[in-house]
MIMARZA-533859 format. One record per residue (C-alpha): x, y, z. Coordinates in Angstrom, 1 decimal. Example, Ala and Ser with C-alpha at 12.3 -4.5 7.8 and 13.67 -1.06 7.14 Angstrom:
REM residues 2
x;y;z
12.3;-4.5;7.8 $
13.7;-1.1;7.1 $
//
This chain:
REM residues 437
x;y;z
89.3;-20.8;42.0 $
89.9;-20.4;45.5 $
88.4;-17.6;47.7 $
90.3;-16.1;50.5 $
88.7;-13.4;52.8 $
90.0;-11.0;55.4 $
88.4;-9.8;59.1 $
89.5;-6.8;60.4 $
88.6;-6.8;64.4 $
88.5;-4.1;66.5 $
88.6;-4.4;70.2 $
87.1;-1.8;72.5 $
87.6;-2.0;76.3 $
84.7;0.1;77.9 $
83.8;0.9;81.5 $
79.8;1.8;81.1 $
76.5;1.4;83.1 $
73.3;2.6;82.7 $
71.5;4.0;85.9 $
68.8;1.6;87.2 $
67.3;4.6;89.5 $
63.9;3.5;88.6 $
63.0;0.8;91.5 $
64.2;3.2;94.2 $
62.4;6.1;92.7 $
59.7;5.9;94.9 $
61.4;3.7;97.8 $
62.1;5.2;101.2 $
65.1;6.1;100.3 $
65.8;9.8;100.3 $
69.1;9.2;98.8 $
67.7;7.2;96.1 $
64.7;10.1;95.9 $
67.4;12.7;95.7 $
69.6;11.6;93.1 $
67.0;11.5;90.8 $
65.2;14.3;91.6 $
66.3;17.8;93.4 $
63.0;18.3;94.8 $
63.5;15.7;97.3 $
62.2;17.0;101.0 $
63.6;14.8;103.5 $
61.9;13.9;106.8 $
65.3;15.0;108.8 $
66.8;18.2;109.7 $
70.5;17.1;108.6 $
71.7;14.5;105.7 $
75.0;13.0;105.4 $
76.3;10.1;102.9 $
78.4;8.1;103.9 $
82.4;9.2;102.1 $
82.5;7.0;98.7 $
79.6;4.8;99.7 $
76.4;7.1;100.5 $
75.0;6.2;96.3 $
77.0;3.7;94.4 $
75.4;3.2;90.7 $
76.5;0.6;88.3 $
74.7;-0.9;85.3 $
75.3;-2.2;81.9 $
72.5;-2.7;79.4 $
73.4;-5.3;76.1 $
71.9;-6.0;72.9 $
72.1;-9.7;73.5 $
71.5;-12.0;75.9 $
73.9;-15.0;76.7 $
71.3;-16.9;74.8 $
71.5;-15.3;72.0 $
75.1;-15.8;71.9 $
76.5;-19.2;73.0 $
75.4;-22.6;71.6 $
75.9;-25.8;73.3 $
78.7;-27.9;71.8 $
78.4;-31.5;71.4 $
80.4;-32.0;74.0 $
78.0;-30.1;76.3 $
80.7;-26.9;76.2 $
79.2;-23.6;75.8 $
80.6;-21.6;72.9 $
80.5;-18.7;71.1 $
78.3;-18.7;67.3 $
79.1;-16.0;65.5 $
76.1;-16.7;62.7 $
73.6;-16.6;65.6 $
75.0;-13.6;67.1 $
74.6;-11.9;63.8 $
71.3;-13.4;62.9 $
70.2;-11.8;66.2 $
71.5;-8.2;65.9 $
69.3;-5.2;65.2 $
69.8;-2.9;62.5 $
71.3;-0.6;65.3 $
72.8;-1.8;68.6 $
73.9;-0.3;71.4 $
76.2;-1.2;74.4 $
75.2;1.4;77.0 $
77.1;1.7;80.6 $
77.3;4.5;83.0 $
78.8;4.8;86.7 $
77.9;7.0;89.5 $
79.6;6.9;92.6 $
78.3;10.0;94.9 $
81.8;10.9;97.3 $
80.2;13.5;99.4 $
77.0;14.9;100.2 $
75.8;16.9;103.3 $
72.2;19.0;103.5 $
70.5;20.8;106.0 $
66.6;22.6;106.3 $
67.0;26.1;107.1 $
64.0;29.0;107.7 $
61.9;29.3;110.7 $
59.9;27.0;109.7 $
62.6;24.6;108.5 $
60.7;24.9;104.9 $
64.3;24.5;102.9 $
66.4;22.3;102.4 $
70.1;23.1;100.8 $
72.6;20.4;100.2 $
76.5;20.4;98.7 $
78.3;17.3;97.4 $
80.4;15.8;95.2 $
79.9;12.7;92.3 $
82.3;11.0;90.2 $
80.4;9.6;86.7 $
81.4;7.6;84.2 $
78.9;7.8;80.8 $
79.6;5.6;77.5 $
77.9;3.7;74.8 $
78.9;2.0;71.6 $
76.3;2.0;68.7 $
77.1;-0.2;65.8 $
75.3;-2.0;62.9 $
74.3;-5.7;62.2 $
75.2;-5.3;58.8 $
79.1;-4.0;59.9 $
79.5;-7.5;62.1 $
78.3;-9.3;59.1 $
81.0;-8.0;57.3 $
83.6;-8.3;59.9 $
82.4;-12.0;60.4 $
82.2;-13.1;56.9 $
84.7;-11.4;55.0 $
85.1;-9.4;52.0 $
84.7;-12.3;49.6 $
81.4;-12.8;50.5 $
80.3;-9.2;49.5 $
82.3;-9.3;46.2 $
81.4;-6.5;44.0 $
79.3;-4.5;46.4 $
79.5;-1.1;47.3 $
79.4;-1.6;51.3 $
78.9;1.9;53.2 $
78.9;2.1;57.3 $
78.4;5.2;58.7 $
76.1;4.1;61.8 $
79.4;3.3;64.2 $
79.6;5.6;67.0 $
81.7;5.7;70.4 $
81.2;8.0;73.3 $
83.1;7.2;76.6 $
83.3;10.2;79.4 $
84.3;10.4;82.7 $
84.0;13.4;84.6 $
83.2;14.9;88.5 $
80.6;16.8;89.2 $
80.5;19.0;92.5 $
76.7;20.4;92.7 $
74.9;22.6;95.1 $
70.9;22.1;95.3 $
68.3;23.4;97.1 $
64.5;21.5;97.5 $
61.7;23.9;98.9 $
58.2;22.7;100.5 $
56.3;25.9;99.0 $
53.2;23.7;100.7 $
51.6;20.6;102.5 $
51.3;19.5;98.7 $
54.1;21.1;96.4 $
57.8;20.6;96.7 $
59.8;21.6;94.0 $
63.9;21.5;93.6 $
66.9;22.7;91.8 $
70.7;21.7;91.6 $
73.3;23.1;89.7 $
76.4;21.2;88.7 $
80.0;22.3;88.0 $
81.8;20.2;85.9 $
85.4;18.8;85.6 $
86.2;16.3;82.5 $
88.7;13.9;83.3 $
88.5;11.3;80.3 $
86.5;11.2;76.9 $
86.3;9.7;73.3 $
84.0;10.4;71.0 $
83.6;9.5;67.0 $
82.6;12.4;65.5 $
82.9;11.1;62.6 $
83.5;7.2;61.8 $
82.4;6.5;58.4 $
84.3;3.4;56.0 $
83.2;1.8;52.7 $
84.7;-1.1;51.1 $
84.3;-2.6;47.9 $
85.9;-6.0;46.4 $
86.2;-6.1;42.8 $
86.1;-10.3;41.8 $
87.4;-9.2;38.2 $
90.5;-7.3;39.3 $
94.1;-8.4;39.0 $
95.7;-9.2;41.1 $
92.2;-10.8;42.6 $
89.8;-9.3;45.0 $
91.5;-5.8;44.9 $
89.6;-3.9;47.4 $
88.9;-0.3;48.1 $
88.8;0.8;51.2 $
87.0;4.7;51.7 $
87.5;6.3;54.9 $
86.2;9.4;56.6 $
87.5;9.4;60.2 $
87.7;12.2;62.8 $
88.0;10.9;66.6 $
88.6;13.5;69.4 $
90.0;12.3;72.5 $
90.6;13.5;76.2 $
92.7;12.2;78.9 $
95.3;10.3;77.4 $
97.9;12.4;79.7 $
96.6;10.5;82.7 $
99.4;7.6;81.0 $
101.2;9.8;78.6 $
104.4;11.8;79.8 $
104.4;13.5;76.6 $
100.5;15.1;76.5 $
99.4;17.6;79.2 $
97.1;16.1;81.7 $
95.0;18.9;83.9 $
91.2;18.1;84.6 $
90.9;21.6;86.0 $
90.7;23.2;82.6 $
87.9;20.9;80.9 $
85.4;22.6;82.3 $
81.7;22.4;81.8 $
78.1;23.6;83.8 $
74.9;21.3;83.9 $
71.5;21.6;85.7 $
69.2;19.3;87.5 $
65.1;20.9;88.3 $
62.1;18.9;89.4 $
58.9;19.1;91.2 $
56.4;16.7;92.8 $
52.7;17.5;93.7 $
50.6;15.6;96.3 $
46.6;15.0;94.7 $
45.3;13.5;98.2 $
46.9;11.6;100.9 $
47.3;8.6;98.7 $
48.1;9.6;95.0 $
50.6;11.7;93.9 $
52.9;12.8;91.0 $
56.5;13.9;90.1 $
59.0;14.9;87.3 $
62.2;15.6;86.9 $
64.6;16.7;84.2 $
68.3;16.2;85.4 $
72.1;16.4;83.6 $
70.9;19.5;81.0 $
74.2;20.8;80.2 $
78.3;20.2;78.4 $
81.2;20.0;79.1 $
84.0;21.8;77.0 $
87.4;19.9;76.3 $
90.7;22.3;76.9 $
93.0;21.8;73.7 $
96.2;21.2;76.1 $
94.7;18.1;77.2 $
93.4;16.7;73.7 $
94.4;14.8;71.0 $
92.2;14.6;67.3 $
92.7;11.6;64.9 $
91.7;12.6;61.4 $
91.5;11.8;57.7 $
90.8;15.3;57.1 $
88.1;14.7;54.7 $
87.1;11.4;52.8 $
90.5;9.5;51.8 $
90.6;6.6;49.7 $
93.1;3.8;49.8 $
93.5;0.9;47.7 $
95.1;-3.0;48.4 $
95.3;-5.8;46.9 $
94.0;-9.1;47.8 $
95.3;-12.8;48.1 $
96.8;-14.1;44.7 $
95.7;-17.6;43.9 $
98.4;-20.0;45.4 $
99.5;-23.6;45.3 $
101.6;-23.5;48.1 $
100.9;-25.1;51.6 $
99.3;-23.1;54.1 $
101.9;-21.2;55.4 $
102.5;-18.8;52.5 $
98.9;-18.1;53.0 $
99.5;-16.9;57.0 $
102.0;-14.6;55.7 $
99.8;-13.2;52.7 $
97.0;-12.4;55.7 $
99.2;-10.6;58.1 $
100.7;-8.6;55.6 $
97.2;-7.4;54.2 $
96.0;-6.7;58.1 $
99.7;-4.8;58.4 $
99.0;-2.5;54.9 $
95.3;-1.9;56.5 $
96.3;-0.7;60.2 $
98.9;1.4;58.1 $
97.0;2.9;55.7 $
93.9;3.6;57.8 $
96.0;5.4;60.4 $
94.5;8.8;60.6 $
96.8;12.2;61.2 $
97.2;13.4;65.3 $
96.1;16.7;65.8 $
95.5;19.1;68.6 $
91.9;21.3;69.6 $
89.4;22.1;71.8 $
85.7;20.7;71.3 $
82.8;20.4;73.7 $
80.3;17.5;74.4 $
76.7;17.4;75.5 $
75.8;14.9;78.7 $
72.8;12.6;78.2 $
69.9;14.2;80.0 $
67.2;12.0;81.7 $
63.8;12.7;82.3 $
61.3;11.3;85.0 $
57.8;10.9;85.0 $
56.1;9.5;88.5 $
53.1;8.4;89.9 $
52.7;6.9;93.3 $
49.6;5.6;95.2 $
49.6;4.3;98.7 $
47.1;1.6;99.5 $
47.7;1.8;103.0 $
50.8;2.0;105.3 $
51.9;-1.5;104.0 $
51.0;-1.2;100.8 $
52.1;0.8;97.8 $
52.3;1.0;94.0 $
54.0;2.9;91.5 $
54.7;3.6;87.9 $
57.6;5.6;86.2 $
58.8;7.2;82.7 $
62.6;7.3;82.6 $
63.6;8.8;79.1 $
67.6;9.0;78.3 $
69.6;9.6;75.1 $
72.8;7.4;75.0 $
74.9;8.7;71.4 $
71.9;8.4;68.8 $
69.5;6.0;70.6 $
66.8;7.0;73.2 $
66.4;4.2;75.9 $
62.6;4.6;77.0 $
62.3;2.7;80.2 $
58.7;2.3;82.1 $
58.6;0.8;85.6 $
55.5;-0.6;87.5 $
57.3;-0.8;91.2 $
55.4;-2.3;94.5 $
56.5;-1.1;97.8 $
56.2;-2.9;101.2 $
56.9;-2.0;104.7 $
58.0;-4.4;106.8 $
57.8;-3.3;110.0 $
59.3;0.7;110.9 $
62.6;0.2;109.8 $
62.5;-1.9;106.4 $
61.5;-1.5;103.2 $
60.5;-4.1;100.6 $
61.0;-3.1;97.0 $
60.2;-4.9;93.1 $
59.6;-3.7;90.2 $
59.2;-4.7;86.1 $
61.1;-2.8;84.2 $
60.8;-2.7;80.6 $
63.6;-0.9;78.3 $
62.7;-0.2;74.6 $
60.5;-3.1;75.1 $
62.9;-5.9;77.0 $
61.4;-6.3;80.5 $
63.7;-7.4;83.5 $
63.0;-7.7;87.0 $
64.6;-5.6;89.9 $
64.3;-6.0;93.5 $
65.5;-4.2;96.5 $
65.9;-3.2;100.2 $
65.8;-0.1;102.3 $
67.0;-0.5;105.6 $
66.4;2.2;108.4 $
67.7;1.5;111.7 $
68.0;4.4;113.8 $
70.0;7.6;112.4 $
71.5;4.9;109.7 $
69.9;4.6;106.4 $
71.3;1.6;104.0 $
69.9;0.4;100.6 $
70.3;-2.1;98.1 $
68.8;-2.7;94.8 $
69.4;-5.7;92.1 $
68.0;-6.0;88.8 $
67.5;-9.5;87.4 $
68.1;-11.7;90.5 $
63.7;-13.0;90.3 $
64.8;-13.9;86.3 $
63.8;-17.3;85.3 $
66.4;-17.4;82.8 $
69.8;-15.1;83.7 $
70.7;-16.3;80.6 $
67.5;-14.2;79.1 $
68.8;-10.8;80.5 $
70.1;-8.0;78.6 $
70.8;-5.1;81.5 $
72.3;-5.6;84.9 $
72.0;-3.2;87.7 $
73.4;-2.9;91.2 $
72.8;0.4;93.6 $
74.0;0.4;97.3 $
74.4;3.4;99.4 $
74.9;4.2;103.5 $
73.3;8.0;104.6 $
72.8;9.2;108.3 $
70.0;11.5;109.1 $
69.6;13.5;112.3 $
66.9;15.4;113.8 $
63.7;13.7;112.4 $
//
């Protein structure tokens, strides 16, 4: 008897980053400082960032490395191995990419005592992450005729992909020579999102069946989107009305001269989805479909190409959930920073930091041992080891000072000894101008 299988692919196109503020955390940066934590107190009376350029964010974290993908054909070609891919997979795995680029930002200390410092601006983020199982690309890979007559169940595939702007006020206060703490508050426009609420399938192939290798196919779908007016005459397309509220508070505390400590908890808050600008796919509860497989054939190989897209045709048809209309509201991923610095001397200084975020149903713990060097007045040395639910990479970075003008630049993974190894990759580059130091 011959066995015939199916793959069903599905092909997302994401736009994600993960933030890599950890290596500037403690830099001499005060716009690295400040986007991670309100409570930032510069040494200048006036900030401004540079328009589009002042904090530019990008990063992408993967669950494998290039190394764990690619094997090296015998005619020294790289290609891609599907079995080792899979045999590498976790039981969960997450894709996780997020985009900040800050567009404005202007502060100034007020008081007497020029004790506070307020600040406006603007940001434009972009937040997603794709979750799915090793046991879902197995199946996808393999095909249905090698699970015959098992009861396959996938419930652990999630998307979440948002875009939004962000225009915050803040305030940071020096209460003392020791204590600053710090507060922003951030309203929210959404401009794009998808998220699986709900993305659960379950197929089973029954060997005995006739026709053979009939196969049920269980779904239980609900998908809300956002957006899709931005290339769609016929859907309503007004970022104004997804409207949402978050808030960013921190604090940092000076022990002695050399040692000191900092926290911050940033992004607490949601944004909610207008119902002009959506569109919901649905099953509307769990639906079950049914299709038969392949017949057994003699015929040459062509008949079998038609048999296969006729069974992918019945499967995008029958899957295709019902379009609906509503309003819905999604939480943003907060992060959480933990800091300790200590200055050897005014060359020399070491750190250590806790960043905690959530990205869909994962929580990416990353912990940072960062060494800072001052080269002279007006630059700043910067590396760190950065290790992310246990993968380490290496970052390394420069503040540059020269005069009112403060650049930065900061690159994870450039000191690797294998790029091949890495599994994140970060870039950060901004342009600020301070006045009155």
């Amino acid at each position: 008897m011959k066995k015939y299988t199916f793959l069903l692919f599905v092909l997302v196109s994401l736009s994600i980053s993960a933030q890599n503020i950890s290596t500037g955390y403690h830099s001499n940066s005060f716009g690295l400082r400040s986007s991670s934590n309100p409570s930032a107190f510069p040494e200048t009376k006036f900030v401004l960032g540079f328009p589009g350029l002042s904090n530019l964010n990008i990063g992408l974290q993967v669950p494998l490395s290039l190394n764990e993908t690619l094997v090296v054909g015998s005619d020294d070609s790289l290609r891609v191995s599907l079995p080792k891919m899979t045999s590498n997979l976790l039981e969960n795995n997450l894709i996780s990419h997020s985009l900040r680029n800050q567009l404005f930002h202007f502060g100034m200390k007020v008081g007497a005592k020029k004790k506070v410092f307020i600040y406006i601006g603007d940001e434009l983020v972009l937040d997603a992450g794709i979750q799915f199982s090793d046991k879902f690309i197995n199946y996808l890979s393999k095909g249905n005729a090698a699970f015959l007559n098992q009861q396959m169940s996938f419930d652990a595939q999630k998307l979440q992909f948002t875009s939004y702007n962000s225009f915050y006020l803040g305030s940071a206060v020096k209460v003392n020579e020791d204590l600053e703490v710090g507060a922003r508050i951030k309203f929210l426009n959404g401009i794009a999102n998808v998220t699986f609420d709900k993305f659960n399938l379950g197929f089973y192939t029954d060997s005995t069946s006739s026709p053979i290798y009939t196969t049920t196919l269980s779904s239980d779908v609900m998908i809300q989107t956002s957006g899709q007016g931005a290339i769609e005459d016929t859907l309503e397309f007004d970022p104004m009305k997804n409207f949402g509220f978050a808030i960013d508070f921190g604090a940092s505390y000076s022990f002695s001269e050399k040692l000191s400590a900092s926290f911050a908890l940033n992004d607490i808050g949601s944004i909610h989805w207008e119902e002009s600008n959506n569109k919901l796919y649905s099953t509307n509860g769990v639906v079950d479909f049914e299709f038969s497989g392949l017949t057994q054939s003699s015929s040459d190989a062509e008949d079998l190409e038609l048999q296969m897209e006729e069974i992918v045709d019945s499967l995008i048809t029958i899957m295709e959930p019902q379009e609906t209309v509503g309003a819905y509201s999604t939480k943003l991923n907060p992060n959480l920073f933990v800091g300790l610095s200590y200055t050897l001397n005014s060359k020399h200084s070491f750190s250590g930091l806790y960043h905690r975020r959530k990205s869909i149903d994962k929580v990416l713990n990353t912990i940072s041992l960062g060494y800072q060097y001052n080269l002279g007045k007006s630059i700043q040395l910067l590396a760190s080891g950065q290790f992310i639910n246990g993968l380490g990479t290496l970052a390394s970075g420069v503040v540059w000072s020269p005069g009112v003008v403060q650049m930065h630049l900061i690159l994870d993974n450039i000191l690797a000894a294998d790029v091949f190894d890495a599994k994140s990759l970060f870039i950060q580059f901004g342009i600020s101008f301070y006045f009155g130091k």
